[in-house]
TORVO-573974 format. One record per atom (N, C-alpha, C): x, y, z. Coordinates in steps of 0.2 Angstrom, whole numbers, plus 5000, padded with zeros to 4 digits. Example, Ala and Ser with C-alpha at 12.3 -4.5 7.8 and 13.67 -1.06 7.14 Angstrom:
<atoms>
506649725039/506249785039/506649845039/506449895035/506849955036/506450005039/
</atoms>
This chain:
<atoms>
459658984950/459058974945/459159034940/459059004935/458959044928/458359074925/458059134923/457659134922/457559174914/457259134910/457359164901/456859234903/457259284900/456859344894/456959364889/456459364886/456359384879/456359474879/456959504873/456859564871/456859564864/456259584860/456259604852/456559534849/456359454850/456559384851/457259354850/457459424854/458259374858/458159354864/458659314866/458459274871/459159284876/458759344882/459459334885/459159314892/459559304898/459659254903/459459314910/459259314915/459359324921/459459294926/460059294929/460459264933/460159294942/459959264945/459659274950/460259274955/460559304959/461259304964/461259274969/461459254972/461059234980/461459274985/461759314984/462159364989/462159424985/462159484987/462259544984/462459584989/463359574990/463359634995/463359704995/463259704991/463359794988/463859834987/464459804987/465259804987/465259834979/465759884979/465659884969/466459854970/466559824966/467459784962/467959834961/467859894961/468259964960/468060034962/468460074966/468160104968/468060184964/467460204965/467360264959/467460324960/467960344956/468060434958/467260484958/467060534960/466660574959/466760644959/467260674956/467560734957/467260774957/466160774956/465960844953/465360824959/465560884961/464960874968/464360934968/463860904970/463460974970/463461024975/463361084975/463461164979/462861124984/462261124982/461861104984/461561054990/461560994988/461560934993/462360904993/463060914990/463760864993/463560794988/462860804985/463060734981/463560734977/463860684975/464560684971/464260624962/464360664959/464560624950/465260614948/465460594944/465660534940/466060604934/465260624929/465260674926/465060724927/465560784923/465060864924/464460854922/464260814914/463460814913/463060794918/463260724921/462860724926/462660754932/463360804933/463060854941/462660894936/462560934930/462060984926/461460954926/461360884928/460460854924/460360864931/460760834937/460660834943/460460884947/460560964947/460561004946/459761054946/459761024939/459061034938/458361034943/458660964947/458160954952/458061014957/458761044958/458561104964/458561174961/458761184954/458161234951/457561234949/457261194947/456661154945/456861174936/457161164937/457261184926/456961104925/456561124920/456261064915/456161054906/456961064905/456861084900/456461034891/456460964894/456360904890/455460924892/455160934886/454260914887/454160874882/453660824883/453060784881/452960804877/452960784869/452360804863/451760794862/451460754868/450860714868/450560744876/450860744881/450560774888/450860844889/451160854887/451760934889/452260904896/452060834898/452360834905/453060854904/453560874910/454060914908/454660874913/455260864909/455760804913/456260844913/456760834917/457460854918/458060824913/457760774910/458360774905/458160704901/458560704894/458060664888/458160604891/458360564895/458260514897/457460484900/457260544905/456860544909/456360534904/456260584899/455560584893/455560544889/456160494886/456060474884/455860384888/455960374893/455660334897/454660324898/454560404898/453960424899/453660424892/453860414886/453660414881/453260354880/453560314880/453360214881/452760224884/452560254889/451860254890/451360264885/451460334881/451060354877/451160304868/451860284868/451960224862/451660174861/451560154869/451460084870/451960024868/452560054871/453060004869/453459984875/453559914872/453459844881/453859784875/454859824875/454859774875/455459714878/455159714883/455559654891/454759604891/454959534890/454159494893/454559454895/453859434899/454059364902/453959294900/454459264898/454259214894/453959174900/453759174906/453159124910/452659144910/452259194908/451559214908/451459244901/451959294899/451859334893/451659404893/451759434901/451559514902/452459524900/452159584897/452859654896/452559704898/453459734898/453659804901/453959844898/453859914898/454259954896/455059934898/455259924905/455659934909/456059864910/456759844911/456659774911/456859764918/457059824921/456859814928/456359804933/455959834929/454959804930/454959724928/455359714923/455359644921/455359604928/456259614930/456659584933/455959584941/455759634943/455359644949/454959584947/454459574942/453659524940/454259494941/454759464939/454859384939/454959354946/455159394951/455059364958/454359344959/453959374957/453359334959/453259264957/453559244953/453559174948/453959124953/454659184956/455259124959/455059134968/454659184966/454359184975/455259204980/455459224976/455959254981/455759344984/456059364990/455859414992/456459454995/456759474990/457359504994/457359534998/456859594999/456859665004/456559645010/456759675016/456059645022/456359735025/455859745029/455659805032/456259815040/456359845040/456759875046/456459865052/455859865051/455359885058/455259825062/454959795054/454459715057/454959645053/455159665051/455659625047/455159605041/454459615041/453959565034/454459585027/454659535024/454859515017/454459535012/454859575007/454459595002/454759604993/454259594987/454459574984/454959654980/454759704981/455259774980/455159814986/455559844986/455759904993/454959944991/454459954995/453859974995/454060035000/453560104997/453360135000/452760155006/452360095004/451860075007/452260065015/452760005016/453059965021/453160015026/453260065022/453860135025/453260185029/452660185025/452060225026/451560185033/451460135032/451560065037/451860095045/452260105042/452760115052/452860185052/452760245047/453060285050/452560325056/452060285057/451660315061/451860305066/451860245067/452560225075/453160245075/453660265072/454060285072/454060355074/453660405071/453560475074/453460465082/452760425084/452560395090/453260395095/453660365092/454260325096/454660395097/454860415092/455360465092/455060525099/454660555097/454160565102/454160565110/453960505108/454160475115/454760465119/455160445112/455960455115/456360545118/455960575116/456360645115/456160665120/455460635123/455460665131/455860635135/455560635142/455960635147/456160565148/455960515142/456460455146/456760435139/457060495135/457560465130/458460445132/458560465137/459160435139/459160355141/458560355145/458760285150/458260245147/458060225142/457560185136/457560175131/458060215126/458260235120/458060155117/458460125119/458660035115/458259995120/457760025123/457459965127/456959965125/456460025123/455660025121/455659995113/455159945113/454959905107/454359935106/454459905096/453659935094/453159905099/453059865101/452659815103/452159875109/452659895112/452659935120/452260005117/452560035111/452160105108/451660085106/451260015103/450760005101/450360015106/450459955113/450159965118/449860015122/450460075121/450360115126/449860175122/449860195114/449360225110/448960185109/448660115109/447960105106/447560125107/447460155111/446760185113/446660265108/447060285106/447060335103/447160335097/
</atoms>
């Protein structure tokens, strides 16, 4: 399925996949790794912006809020809020976006596809939500927990959520 969007009235296409394995067609060198966390970049500029994050340098500010970014990419993204500039729409309803990735997210509502579902419970959902994550990790601690005492050898893969629900509801 096809789905038109409009950017500044050109007319380009999104092509919906029905497989995405996550496979990239070529594999990509990464020569510049950081000291820090082993993450690996492509370029030196990008291990420098990346970088930034574990000295907290913030050299890009806001002329509107002062908020402060790690590189002119970041602020100029966060400018569009203060611009008011949106332009991805959707030719089905007519809401815009900054972002055409926000785009690309609205339009699942229209095609009702749901490509993410949760690890936990399997529920289907329309972006990877933080929510889904905040949702279970209360059982998750619960379980881990419970796994770390005395019966995480001989239970590990046998206890379901179902059983940690049961066993705390009262609490």
């Amino acid at each position: 399925m096809e789905l038109p969007i409009s950017k500044q009235g050109e007319q380009l296409v999104l092509k919906q996949e029905t497989e995405d394995t996550g496979d990239k067609p070529f594999p990509c060198e990464k020569p510049f790794p950081c000291t820090s966390c082993n993450k690996k970049f492509t370029k030196r500029s990008l291990l420098a912006i990346h970088i930034r994050i574990h000295t907290g340098e913030t050299p890009f500010s806001c002329t509107f809020c002062n908020k402060k970014f790690t590189s002119k990419g970041r602020l100029a993204r966060h400018m569009k809020i203060h611009t008011g500039e949106k332009l991805f729409s959707c030719t089905i309803c007519n809401k815009s976006f900054t972002e055409k990735s926000n785009l690309t997210s609205h339009l699942r509502i229209h095609t009702g596809e749901r490509p993410f579902s949760c690890t936990i419970c399997n529920k289907k959902s329309l972006e990877v939500s933080r929510r889904i994550k905040t949702n279970h990790s209360f059982l998750e601690t619960v379980r881990g927990i419970f796994l770390s005492a005395q019966f995480k050898l001989n239970f590990k893969n046998q206890i379901t959520k179902q059983q940690i629900v049961n066993r705390f509801k009262d609490y």
